[in-house]
C-alpha distance (Angstrom), angle and dihedral (degrees) to the residues before:
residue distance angle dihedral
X1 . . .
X2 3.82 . .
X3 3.89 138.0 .
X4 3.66 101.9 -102.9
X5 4.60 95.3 179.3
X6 3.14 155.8 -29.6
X7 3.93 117.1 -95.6
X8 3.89 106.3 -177.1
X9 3.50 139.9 -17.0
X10 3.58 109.1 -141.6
X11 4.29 122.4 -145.6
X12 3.98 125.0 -170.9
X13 3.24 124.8 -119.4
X14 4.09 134.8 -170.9
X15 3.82 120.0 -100.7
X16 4.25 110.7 -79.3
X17 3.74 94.6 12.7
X18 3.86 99.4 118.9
X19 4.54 90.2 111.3
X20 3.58 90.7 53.3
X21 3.44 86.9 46.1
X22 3.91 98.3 48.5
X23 3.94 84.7 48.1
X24 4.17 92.2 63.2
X25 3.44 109.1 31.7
X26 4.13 100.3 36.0
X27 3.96 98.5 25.5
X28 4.03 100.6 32.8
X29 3.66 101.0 23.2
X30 3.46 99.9 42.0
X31 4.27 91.5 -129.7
X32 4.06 125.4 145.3
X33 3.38 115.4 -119.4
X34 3.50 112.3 -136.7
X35 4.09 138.6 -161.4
X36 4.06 113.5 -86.9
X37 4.23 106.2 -142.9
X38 3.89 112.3 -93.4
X39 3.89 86.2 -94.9
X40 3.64 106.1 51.0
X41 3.87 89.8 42.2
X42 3.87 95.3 74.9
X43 4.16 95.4 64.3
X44 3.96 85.8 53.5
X45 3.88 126.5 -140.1
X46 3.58 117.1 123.6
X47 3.88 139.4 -116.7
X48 4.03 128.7 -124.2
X49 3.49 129.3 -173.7
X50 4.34 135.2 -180.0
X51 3.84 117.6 167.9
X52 3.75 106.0 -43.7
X53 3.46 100.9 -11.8
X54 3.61 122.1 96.8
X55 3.66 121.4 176.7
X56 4.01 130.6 -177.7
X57 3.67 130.0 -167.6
X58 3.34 114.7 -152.7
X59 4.24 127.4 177.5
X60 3.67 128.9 -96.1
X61 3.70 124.1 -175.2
X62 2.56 116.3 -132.2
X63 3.89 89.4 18.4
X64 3.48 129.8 -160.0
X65 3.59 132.7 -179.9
X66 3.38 133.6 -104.5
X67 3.97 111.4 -129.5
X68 3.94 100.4 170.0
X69 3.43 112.2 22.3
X70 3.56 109.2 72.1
X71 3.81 160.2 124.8
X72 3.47 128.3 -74.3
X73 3.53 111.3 -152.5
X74 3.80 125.3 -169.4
X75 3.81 128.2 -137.7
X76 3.63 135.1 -177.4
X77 4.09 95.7 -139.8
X78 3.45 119.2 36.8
X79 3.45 105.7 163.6
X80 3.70 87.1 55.4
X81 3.85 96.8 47.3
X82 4.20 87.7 43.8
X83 4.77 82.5 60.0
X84 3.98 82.8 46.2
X85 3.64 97.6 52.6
X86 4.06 93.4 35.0
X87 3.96 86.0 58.5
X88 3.75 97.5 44.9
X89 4.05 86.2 47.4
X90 3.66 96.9 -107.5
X91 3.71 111.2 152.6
X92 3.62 112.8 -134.2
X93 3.67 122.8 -156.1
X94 4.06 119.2 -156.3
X95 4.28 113.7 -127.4
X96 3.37 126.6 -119.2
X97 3.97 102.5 -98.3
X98 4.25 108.9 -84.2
X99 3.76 110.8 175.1
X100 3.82 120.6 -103.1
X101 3.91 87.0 23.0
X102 3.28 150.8 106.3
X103 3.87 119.7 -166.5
X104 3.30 166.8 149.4
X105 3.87 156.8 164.2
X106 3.90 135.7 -95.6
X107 3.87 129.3 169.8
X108 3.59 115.9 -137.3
X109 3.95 127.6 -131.1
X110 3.94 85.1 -73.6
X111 3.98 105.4 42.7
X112 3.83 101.8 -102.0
X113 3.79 115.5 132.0
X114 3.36 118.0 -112.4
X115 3.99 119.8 -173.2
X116 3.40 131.6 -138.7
X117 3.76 123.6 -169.6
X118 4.03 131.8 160.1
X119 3.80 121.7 -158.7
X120 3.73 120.2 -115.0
């Protein structure tokens, strides 16, 4: 037996916030959103993917965000996606140095941290 992935990391989100949603991780981010199954679809939140990374929001109530845990996600330009995110009034938040990286944090629409770090 052996861990062979990662398939999602999964984020809450508060009750009727699947727009704001759409507006950070498809607009700003630059991430797919992609069909929930039938199933899942009725208890809302919405599902993103971009290369490997594959994020769902689900809801919480009473939700609450999450500041520490969170996912790193890596980009390929982030000096590019830092002017994206400073026009679309995303505050951007520069990383403690980590070899090989460049990076930084953001909070999405809801307060959880999301990382973002490009490899030098």
């Amino acid at each position: 037996m052996a861990i062979v992935g990662l398939d999602h990391v999964q984020l809450a989100m508060p009750k009727g916030g699947e727009d704001a949603a759409r507006g950070f991780y498809s607009e700003v981010l630059g991430l797919a959103e992609v069909a929930k199954p039938v199933d899942l679809a009725k208890r809302g939140g919405c599902w993103f993917e971009g290369g490997e990374a594959h994020i769902h929001l689900g809801v919480e109530d009473p939700f609450s965000p999450a500041r520490k845990a969170h996912p790193a996600l890596l980009v390929d330009d982030l000096a590019a996606l830092r002017l994206k995110l400073a026009n679309a009034g995303v505050t951007f938040t520069e990383g403690s140095p980590l070899d090989g990286y460049d990076r930084g944090d953001v909070s999405d629409p809801f307060g959880n941290r999301i990382e973002l770090m490009q490899r030098l």
